[in-house]
N, C-alpha and C positions, 0 to 999 in steps of 0.2 A: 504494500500500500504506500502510496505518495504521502509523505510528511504534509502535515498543513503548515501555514503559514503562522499564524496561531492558533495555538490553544488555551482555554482560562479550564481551569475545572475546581469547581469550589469554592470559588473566588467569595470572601466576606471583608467587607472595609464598612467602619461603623463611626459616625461623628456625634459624639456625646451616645446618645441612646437611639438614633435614628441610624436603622440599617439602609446605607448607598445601595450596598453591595448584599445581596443573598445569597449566600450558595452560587454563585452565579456560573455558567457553564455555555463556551461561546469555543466553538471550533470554525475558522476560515479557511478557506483553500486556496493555494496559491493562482494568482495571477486572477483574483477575482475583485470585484467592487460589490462591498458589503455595507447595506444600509443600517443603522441601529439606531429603531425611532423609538418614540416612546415619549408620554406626555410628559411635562416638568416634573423635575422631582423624582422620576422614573429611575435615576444610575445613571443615565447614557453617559454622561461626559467624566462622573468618576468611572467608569468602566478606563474610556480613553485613557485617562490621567494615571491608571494603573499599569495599565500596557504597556505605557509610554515611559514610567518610570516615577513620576511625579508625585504619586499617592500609594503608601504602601499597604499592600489590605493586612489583616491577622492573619489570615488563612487561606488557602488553596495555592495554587499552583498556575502560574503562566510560564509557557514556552512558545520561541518565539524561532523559526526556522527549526526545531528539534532542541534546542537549548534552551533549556530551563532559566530563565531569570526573576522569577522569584517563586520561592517553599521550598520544603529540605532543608531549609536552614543557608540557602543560596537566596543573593539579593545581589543583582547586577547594577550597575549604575545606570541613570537614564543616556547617556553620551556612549555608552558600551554597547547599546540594543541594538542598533542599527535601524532605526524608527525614527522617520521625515515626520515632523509638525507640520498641520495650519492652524492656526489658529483664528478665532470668530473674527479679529481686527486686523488680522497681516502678520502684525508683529515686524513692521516693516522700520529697518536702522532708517529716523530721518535724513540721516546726517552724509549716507552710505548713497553711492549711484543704484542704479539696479543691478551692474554688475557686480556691484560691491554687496550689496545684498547679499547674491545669487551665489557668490563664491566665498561666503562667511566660513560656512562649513566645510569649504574644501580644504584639503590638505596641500601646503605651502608648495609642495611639489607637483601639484596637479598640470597637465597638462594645460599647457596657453588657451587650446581650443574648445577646452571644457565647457566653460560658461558660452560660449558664444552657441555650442550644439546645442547643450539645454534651454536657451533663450529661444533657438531657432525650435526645437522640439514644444514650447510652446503657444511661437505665434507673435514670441518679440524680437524677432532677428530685428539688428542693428536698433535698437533703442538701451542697448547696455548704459551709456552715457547720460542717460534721463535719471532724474531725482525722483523718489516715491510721489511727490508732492504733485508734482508735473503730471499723473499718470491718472484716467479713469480708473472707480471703482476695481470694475473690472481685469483692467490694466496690472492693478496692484493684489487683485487675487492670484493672476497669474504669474508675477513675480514669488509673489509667496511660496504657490506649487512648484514652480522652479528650483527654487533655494531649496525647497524639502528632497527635490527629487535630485538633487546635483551628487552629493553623495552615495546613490546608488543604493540607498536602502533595502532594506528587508520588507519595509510594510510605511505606507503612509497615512496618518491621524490625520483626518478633519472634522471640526469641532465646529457645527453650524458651519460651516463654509461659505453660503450665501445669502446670510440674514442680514447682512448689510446694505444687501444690493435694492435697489425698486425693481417692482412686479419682471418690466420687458428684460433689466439688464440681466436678472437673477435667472429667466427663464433660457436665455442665450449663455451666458456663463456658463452656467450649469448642463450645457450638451457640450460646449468646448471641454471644459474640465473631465468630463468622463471619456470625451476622446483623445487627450492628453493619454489620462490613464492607461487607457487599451492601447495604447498605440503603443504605451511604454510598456504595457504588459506588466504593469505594477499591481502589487495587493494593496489595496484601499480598503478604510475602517469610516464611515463617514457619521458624525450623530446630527439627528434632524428630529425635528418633531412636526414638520410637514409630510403627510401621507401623500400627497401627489408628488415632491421631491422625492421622496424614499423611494418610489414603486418605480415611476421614472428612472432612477439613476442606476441604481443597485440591479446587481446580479441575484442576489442573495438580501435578503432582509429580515432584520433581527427583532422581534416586538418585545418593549418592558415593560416593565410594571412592577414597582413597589423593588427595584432592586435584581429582580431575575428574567429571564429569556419565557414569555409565554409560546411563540412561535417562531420560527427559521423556517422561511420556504422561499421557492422563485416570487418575485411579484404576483405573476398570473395565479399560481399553485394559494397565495395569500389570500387576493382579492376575492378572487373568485372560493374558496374552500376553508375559511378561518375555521382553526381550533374550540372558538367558544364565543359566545353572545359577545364578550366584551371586546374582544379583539375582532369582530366582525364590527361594532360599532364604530370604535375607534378608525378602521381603513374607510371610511365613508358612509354617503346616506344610504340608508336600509329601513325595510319598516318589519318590524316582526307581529307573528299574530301566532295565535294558542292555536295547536289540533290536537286532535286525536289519529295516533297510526296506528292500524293496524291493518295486517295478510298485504304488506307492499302498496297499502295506500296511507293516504294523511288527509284528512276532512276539517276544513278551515271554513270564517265567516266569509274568505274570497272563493270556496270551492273546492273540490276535491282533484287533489293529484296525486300520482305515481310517488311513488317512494321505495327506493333502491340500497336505502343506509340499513334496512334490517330492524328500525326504529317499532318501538309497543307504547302503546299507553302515551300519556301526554307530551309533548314537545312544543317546539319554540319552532317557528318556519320563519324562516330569513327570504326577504324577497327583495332585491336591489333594481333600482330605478335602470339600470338598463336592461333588464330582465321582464317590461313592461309592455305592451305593445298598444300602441290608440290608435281607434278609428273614431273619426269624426260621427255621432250618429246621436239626432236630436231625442231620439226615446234610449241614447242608453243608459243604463245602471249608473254611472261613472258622471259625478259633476267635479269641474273642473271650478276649483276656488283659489288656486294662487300660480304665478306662471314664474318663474325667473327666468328672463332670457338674455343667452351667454353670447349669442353670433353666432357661433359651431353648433350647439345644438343648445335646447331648453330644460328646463327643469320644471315638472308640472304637479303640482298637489291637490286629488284628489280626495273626494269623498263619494263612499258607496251608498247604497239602497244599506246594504245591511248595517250602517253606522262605522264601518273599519275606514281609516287610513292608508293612502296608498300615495307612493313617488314613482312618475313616469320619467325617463329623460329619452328624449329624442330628438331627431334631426330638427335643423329651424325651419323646415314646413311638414307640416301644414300648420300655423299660427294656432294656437291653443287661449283662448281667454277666459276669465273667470266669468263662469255663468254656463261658458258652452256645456255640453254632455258628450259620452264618448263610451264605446265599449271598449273593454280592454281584456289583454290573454296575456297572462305569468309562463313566460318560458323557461326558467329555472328556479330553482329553490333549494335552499342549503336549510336542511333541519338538523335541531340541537335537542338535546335532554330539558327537559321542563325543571329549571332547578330550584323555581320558587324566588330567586334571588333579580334582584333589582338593577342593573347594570348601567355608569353615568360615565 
């Protein structure tokens, strides 16, 4: 089997009585880009900060290429890991050109042509000479990823990476930066607590909560198949409703459907607005009371004959407005265990 790139297993870091860290247990594989979202408060960023050196937990165990750097009674230095920072602001030397930045970390002897390949492998060939200040946003992310990546690391940290940026710059950034990465064929750690970023960016995404890992899957494998009500809440809008399954069906206030999970007795059916379908149609079931519209497609909020809730999203025609009516058909559904439990 291939080494990963990292591994945490166990991982516990505790500030005063508040556990960061729980048991925590986080395996990446090389030359991937891994998402680690999670609301505030979640770990994400002491997870980072432990990887990377910066915060020591009590307990468990991180290896980082096959090399243990910290448990056992082993604590490697953070400058020893071999682990590029970005950090949420740049962390960018004012004082420092871009080159000067970019070639902090390199080693005295480094080749003349080093910075200028990493500069040109990002997008800023021939702007070495420019000062942080001088430079977009943008501009000064990618010097950041630079500097990280000049060294030749084992694994790259980014902490929010593009919470600084506005909506358009952040949205462009953020396809540059993960083409950077593939192109350099680097292992990336990224923490975010945007779910359209995460799912976007990552190969792999890591969900938390209260300190530990509730899910690891592809985006798609995520979005579409979450382990539990709350992590199906958390990736986006969805509306759930009570059935009852049973012999491979589930009988709900929207209707009865198929059911393949093997599910008995009471459940939670998950039903995501693109799993919706509307036809225009003045006697149907379905009134339409709220519209958000995006340009790409809309976002429509319904009410049934039988009093349930429902989110349609579809294309921006045919225009949907409050008052119209509409029949509508559930293409998919992810059913859960009825756990009695309250989910925010």
């Amino acid at each position: 089997m291939t080494t990963p790139a990292v591994s945490l297993r166990g991982v516990s870091k505790h500030f005063e009585s508040i556990a960061a860290l729980d048991n925590f247990d986080l395996t990446v594989e090389r030359g991937t880009v891994l998402g680690l979202l999670g609301p505030s408060g979640s770990g994400k960023t002491t997870a980072l900060r432990a990887i990377a050196g910066f915060d020591r937990p009590e307990s468990g165990t991180i290896e980082i290429e096959g090399t243990t750097v910290v448990g056992d009674g082993v604590w490697v230095a953070p400058e020893k890991r071999r682990v590029g920072m970005v950090f949420q602001d740049y962390a960018l030397f004012p004082h420092l050109s871009v080159a000067g930045n970019v070639g902090f970390g390199l080693a005295k002897n480094a080749a003349p042509t080093k910075i200028d390949e990493v500069l040109a492998m990002v997008g800023l060939r021939g702007l070495g000479s420019r000062m942080p200040h001088e430079l977009s946003g943008g501009e000064q992310q990618r010097v950041a990823l630079a500097r990280a990546l000049a060294p030749e690391p084992h694994l790259i940290l980014l902490d929010e990476p593009f919470s600084n940026l506005d909506t358009p710059s952040r949205d462009r950034v953020r396809r540059e930066v993960r083409t950077i990465l593939v192109e350099a064929r680097a292992t990336a750690i990224f923490v975010t607590h945007d779910q359209e970023e995460a799912l976007a960016m990552s190969d792999t995404v890591a969900v938390m909560r209260d300190g530990t890992v509730l899910q690891t899957a592809a985006p798609h494998d995520l979005y579409r198949r979450p382990s539990d009500c709350w992590v199906a809440r958390f990736l986006g809008e969805a509306e759930f409703v009570a059935g009852t399954a049973a012999n491979g069906r589930v009988e709900t206030a929207l209707g009865t459907f198929a059911d393949d999970s093997g599910s008995s007795g009471l459940v939670e059916v998950m039903i995501r607005p693109e799993a919706v379908r509307l036809t225009p149609d003045v006697g149907g079931p379905a009134l339409v009371v709220d519209r958000e519209f995006y340009g790409h497609d809309q976002l429509i909020t319904l009410h049934l004959d039988s009093g349930a809730r429902l989110l349609a999203r579809t294309g921006p025609d045919p225009i949907f407005n409050p008052g119209d009516h509409a029949r509508y058909a559930v293409t998919d559904i992810v059913i859960f265990p009825d756990t009695g439990h309250t989910y925010h």
